[in-house]
N, C-alpha and C positions, 0 to 999 in steps of 0.2 A: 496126847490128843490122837484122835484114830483120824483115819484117812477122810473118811466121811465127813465128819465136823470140819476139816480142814477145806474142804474143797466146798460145803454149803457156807463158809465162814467165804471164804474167795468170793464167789458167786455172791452173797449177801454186801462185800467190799465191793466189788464189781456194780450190784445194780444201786447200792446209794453213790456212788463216782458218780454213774452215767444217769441219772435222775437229779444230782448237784450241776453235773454241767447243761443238762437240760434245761433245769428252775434258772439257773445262770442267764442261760441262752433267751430264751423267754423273757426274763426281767427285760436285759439289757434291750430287747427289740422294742417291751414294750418303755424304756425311756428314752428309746429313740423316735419310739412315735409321737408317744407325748410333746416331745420337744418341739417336733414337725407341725404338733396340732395346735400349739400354743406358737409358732411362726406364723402358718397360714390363717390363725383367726387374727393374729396382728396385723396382717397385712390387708385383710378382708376388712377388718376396723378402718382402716387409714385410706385403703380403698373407698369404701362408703362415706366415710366423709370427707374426701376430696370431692367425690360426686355427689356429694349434697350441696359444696362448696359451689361447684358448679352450677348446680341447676337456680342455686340463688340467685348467681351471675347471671343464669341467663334470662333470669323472669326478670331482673331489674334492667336488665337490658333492655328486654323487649317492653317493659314499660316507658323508658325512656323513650325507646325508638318510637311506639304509637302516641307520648307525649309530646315530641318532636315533630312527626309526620301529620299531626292534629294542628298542631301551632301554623306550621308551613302552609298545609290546605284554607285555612282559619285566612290567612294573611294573604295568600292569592286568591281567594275568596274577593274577600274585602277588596284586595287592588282592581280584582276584575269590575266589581259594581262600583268601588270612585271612576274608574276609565269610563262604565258604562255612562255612568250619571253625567261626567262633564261630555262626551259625546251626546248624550240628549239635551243636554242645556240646563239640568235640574242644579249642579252645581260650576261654580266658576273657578279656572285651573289659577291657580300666582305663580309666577314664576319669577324664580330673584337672576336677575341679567343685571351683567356689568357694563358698564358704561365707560368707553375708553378715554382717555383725558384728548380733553381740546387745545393746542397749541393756542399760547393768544395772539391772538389776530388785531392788526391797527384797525382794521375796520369796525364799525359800530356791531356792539354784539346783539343777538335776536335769536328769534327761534331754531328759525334753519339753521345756521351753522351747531349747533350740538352733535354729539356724536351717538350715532346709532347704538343702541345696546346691542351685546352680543348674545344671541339668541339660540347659536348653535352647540354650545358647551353644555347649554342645562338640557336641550332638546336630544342629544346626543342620546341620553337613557331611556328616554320613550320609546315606546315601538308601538306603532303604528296596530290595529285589530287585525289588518290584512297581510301583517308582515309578521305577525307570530306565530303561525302556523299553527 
């Protein structure tokens, strides 16, 4: 072999090495990126739908909460006009009072001696228009 053939034979060794370790180099970057891009769309997936999870939560939340917050207005509503009504006279309030036991007495029994119902247990819950601020 003459000198010539030997050294473009080299050079021809040389540039398929360093074009092998290139396509090498290359590959391997690109299945490290792939890896990466099939991580971050995992995590992008699991992402989205936690936050989808989420906003479900928070619409059934806030539907309860306006279901709730409707019901409460609904119901002081109402208590406000029973108050108003028995304050005008249009309806009449009951109230269940206890009546505390009467020792018996030798003397003849009658009206007066009964014992006054207790009046201040069930009144206790009321409040007053002037005292509700």
């Amino acid at each position: 072999m003459s000198r010539v053939t030997a050294i473009i034979s080299a050079l021809v060794i040389c540039i398929i090495v360093c074009l092998s370790w290139a396509v090498n180099h290359y590959r391997d970057n690109a299945i490290t990126y792939k890896a990466q891009r099939d991580k971050n769309a995992r995590e992008l997936k699991l992402a989205n739908a936690a936050n989808a999870d989420m906003q479900m939560r928070q619409r059934d939340v806030a539907a309860l909460d306006a279901k709730y917050t409707k019901e409460l207005a609904d119901a002081k509503a109402e208590n406000d006009a029973l108050r108003d009504d028995v304050a005008a006279g249009r309806r009449r309030l009951h109230i269940k009072a206890v009546c505390q036991s009467v020792r018996e007495a030798t003397t003849a029994s009658g009206v007066d001696n009964a014992a006054s119902p207790d009046w201040q247990t069930p009144l206790n819950g009321i409040i007053s228009p002037s005292e509700r601020g």
